[in-house]
N, C-alpha and C positions, 0 to 999 in steps of 0.2 A: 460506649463501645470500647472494647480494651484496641482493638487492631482500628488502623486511620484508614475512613473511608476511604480517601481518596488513595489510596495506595492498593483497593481492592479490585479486582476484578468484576465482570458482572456476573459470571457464573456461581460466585459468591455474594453478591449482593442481592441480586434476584430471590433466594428465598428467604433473604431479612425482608426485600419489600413487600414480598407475597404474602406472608406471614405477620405482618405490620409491626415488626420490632425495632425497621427504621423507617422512617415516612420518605417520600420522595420532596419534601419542601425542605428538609434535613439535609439529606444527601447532594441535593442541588445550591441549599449554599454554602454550602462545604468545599463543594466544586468551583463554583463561581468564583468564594472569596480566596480560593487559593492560586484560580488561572488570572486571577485579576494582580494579586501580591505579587506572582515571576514573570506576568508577563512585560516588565520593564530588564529581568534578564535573557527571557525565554523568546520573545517577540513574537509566541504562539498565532496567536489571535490577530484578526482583520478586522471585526465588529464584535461585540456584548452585547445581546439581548436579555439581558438583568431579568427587567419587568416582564420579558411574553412568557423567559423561563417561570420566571415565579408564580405567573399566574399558572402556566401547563402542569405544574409541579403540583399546584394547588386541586386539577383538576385529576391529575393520576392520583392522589392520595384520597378525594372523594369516592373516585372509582372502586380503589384497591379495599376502600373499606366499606363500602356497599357488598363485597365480593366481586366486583365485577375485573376481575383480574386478567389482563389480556396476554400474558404470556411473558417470555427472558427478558426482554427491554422495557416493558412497562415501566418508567419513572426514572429510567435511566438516563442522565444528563450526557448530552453530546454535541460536540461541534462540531461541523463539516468543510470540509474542502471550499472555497471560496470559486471557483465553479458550476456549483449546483447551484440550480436556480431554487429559488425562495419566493414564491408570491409575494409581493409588495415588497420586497427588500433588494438592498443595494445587491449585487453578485459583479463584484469586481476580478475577477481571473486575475487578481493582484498587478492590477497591468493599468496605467495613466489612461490609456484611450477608452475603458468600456468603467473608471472611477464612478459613476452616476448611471450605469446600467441597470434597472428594474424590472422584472420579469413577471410576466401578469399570470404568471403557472409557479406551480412546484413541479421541478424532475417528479419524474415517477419513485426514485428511492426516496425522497426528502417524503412524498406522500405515503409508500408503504411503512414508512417510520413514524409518521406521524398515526394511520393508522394501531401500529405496535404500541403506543403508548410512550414516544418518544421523546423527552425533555432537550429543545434546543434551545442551548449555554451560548452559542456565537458561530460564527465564519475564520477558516482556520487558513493563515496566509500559504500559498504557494509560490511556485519559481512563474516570473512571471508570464503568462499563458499557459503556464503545464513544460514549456518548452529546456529546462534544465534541471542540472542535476544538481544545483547547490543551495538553492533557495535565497541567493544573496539578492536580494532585490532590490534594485537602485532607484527604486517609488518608496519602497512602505520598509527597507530595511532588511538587515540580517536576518535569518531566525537562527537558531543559538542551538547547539547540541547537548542537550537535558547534563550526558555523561562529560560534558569537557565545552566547553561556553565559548573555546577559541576556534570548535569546530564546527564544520555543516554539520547540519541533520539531515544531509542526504533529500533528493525532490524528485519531480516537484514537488511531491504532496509532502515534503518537510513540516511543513506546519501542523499535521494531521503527526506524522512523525514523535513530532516532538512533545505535543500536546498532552499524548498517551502516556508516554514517558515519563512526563515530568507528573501527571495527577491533575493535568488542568482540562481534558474532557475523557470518561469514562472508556470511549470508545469512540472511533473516528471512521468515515469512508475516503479513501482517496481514489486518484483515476492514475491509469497505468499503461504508458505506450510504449515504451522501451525499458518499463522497468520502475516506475513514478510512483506502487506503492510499495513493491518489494527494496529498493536502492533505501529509503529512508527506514523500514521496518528495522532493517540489519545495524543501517548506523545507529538507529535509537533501543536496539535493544527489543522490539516488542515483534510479535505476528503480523504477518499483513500477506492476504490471500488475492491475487491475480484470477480469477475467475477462470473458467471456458467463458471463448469471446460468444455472444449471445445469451449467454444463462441471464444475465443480469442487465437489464435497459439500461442504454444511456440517454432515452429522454430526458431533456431539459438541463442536460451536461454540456458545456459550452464546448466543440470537438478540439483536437489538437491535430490529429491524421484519422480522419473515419475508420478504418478499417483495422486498424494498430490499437483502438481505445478501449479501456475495459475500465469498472468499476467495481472496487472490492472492499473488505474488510480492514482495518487496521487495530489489532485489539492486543490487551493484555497477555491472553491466554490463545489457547488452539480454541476451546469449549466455545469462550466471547465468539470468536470467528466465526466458527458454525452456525453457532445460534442467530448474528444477524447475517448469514448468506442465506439463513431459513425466513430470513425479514425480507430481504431486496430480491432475491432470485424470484424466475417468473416470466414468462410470455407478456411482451408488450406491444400490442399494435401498431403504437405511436411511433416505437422502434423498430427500422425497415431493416435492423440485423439482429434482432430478439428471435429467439429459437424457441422452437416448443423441445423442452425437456423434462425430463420424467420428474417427478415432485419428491424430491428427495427430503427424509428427515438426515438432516446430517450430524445430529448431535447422538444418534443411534449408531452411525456408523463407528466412534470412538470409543474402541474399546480396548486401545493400547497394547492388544495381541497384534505383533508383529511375526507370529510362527510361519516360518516356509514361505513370508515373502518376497519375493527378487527384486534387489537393487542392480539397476543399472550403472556404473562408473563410464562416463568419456574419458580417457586421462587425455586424448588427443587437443582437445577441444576446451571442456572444463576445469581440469586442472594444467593447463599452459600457460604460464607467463604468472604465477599464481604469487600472492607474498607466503613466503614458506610457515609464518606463524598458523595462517589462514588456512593454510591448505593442512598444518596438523592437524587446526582444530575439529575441520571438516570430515579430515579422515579417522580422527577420533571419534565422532559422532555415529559415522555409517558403522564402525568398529562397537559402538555402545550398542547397536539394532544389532547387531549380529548376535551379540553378547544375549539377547533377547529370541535369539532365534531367526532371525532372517540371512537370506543368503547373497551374496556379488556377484554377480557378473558383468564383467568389462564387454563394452558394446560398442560400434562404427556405426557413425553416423556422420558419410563424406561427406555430403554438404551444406555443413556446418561452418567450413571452411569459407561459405562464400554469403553468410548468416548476416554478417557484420555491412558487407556492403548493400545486401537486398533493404535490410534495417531502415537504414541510410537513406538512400534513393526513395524507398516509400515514402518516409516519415518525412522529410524535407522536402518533398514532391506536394504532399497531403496538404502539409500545415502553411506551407508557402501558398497554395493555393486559396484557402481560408483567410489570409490576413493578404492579398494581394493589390486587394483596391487600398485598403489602409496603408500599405508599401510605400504604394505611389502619392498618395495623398498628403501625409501625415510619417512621413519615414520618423523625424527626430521622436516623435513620443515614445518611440518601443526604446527600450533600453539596448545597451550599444551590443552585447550579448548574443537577443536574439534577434535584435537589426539583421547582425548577420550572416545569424543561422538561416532564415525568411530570404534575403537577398541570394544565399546559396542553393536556397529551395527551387530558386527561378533558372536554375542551370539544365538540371538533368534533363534529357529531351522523351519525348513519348518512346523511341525504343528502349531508354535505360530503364525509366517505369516501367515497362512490360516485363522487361526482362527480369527485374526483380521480380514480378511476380510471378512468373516463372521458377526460378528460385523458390519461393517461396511454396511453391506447388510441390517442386520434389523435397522441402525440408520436411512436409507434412508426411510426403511418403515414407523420409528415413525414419523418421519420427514414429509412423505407424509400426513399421518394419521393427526398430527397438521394442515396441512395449508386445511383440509377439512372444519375445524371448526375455521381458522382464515387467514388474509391475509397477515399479516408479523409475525415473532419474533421479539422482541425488549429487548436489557441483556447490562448489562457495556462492553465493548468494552477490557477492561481491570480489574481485581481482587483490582488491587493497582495500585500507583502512582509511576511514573519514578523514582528509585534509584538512588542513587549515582556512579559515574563511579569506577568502580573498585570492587563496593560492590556485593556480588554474593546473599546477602542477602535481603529482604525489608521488610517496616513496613506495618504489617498487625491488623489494631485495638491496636496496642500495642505490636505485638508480630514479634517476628523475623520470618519469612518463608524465604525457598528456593524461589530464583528469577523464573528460567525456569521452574519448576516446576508449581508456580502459575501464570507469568502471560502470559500463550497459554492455559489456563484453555477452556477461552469462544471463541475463535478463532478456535480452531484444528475443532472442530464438522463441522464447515459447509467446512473445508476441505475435511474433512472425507465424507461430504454427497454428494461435490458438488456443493452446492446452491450458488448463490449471497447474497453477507453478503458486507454491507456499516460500515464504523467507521463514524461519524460526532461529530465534537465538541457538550457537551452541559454543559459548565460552566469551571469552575476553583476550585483546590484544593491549597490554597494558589496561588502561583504565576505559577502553571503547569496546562494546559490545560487538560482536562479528556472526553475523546469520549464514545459516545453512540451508541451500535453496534442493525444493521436493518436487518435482515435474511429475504428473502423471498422463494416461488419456484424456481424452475432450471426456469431460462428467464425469472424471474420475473423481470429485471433489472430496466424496466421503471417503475415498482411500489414502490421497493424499494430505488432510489433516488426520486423519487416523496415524498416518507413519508421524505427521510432528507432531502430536499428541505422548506415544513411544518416546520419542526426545524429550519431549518436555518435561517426561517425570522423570530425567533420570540428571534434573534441576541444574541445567550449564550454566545460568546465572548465578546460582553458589547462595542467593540472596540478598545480592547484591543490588543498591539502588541509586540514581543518582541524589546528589548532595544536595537538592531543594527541596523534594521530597523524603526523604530523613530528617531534614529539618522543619518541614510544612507543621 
């Protein structure tokens, strides 16, 4: 092969394995031996499953060559989020207290994957419980940002993040409450799709705030993302917030015609407080889709204004609730972190809860009310650029700000409402990649990778990669 597997996508890879011009036993330890090589700089990875890869590997490549060829992911090596449960295997939430946790199911996505024909490489470390945004985890370690090794890779699903990035699993799922797979996508440069809350189960997903949680895509490409939203999405039983929705082929709906579609702009809201690099690149971007035919319009959406504290009070509310016997019991094992974030959970009283969801009631109306008069939102993905690890602080135009604080600013809302919301790369801030986030309706999904699909060919990456994989 002249181009490095591991630096492909699956939407390219898929018809060398269909076609048998590379085998999935090939491809898989390719992948292996090279998440295996960074991850003493990457700190990707939570476990290696070497040997069950080798053998599944063994078992798609019999498939593929019988004919029996099951679709985009067939033999495609991947690791997941360390959250999802695994029949038989450890699933550590990256967290000391559940280290020795065994789950006697697979989530329902770990099993639609496996049905896919799915090669699982290992368990990819996160912020511990899902509950931050830096992935610096004071059990199992840093993980490392692919573009620059002194930074986050953005969380929690950083590990999933970075993973992509760097070439050490194909394609990843991460989980997303205020932002857990869009915040890391943007730092690491790659796609990562927030679903509509219900399209996709969160069976056998360890929760973080029930009602805030979603599970999505983290891929190379726009194409990679659709294709496995066409793997996991789906009515689940098991899941008491699983939706029946309509059976979308979403790889159909990509057709990078952008003509006469309306973008939404907030300036009130999404571009406030913004780092000025960020907000050219962003507004570069919506200016590249115009360039393409699509058209602006600036939209009010008041209570957005009050986004940030319904966020809050849920999500602290939820997750506190979840971990509250463990509080009391066992306080020192959580890391000092989300001690507490958990100990602030136990504040808010049953009217502040309500009220947020209150809140939360009318952001979905403004929210409807917006896509009357346009077809997407389009906002920075992120406020500011990936900090330094350890620093709780970031540069904002010159000025020091709170990290968590500012950057779930533009993320939490479409938790809070619901909607599908895409991160896509669109340029560089010095040497760190900066994403550009796509809001559309609830099951807009095929509209909103279709708009980042439009971006994606008009290549903000340049070609650019980080420095482990150019050298892999």
């Amino acid at each position: 092969m002249s181009k490095n597997l591991i630096d492909m996508p699956v939407e390219e890879l898929a018809p060398l394995l269909k076609n048998k011009s590379i085998s999935p036993v090939e491809l898989t330890k390719e992948v292996l031996n090279h998440a295996e090589k960074s991850q003493a700089q990457i700190n990707a990875y939570m476990a290696f499953y070497r040997d069950d890869a080798e053998i599944a590997a063994q078992e798609a490549e019999k498939e593929i060559l019988n004919g029996h060829y099951r679709g985009m992911y067939h033999g495609i090596p991947m690791a997941l989020k360390d959250n999802l449960y695994f029949k038989d295997k450890v699933t550590t939430m990256s967290s000391k207290i559940h280290k020795d946790f065994v789950s006697d199911h697979d989530a329902t996505v770990v099993k639609k994957l496996r049905e896919a024909g799915v090669v699982f490489t290992g368990k990819l470390s996160m912020h511990e419980y899902a509950w931050g945004i830096t992935n610096n985890n004071p059990h199992y370690g840093a993980v490392r940002n692919p573009w620059d090794l002194d930074k986050i890779p953005g969380g929690s699903s950083g590990g999933s993040g970075a993973a992509v990035a760097v070439g050490s699993s194909v394609a990843s799922l991460g989980t997303d409450t205020a932002g857990s797979i869009r915040i890391p996508s943007s730092a690491c440069g790659i796609v990562g799709l927030k679903p509509t809350h219900g399209l996709v189960s969160k069976y056998g997903c360890y929760p973080l705030a029930w009602s805030l949680d979603h599970i999505g895509p983290m891929t190379k490409t726009v194409k990679d993302a659709a294709g496995l939203l066409e793997v996991i999405s789906g009515y689940d039983k098991n899941d008491p917030t699983s939706v029946q929705a309509p059976n979308n082929d979403y790889l159909s709906k990509i057709t990078g015609d952008v003509k006469d579609l309306v973008i939404g702009v907030n300036e009130d809201f999404f571009f406030n407080q913004v780092d000025t690099d960020i907000d050219k690149l962003v507004h570069a971007g919506i200016q590249s889709l115009v360039d393409q035919g699509a058209k602006v319009e600036v939209v009010k959406i008041p209570t957005l204004q009050y986004a940030e504290w319904a966020e809050l009070v849920t999500s602290l509310s939820e997750a506190s609730a979840i971990h509250h016997s463990d509080l009391k019991k066992r306080p020192n094992d959580f890391g000092d972190d989300i001690r507490l974030l958990f100990e602030l959970g136990e504040l808010p009283s049953a009217v502040d809860y309500l009220q947020a969801q209150q809140v939360r009631r009318q952001l979905k109306q403004d929210f409807q009310k917006a896509f009357e008069k346009v077809d997407v939102l389009i906002s920075p993905t992120l406020p500011v650029a990936p900090n330094t690890i350890g620093d709780n602080f970031v540069n904002l135009n010159g000025q020091q700000v709170d990290l968590i604080d500012n950057i779930i600013r533009f993320t939490g809302p479409a938790n809070l409402t619901g909607i599908p919301a895409l991160s896509v790369p669109c340029g560089f801030k010095g040497n760190l990649p900066i994403g550009l986030q796509i809001m559309g309706p609830a099951f807009s999904e095929g509209l909103v990778l279709n708009t980042g699909f439009a971006l994606e060919q008009t290549k903000p990456l340049q070609g650019r990669k980080p420095n482990l994989l150019v050298q892999s």
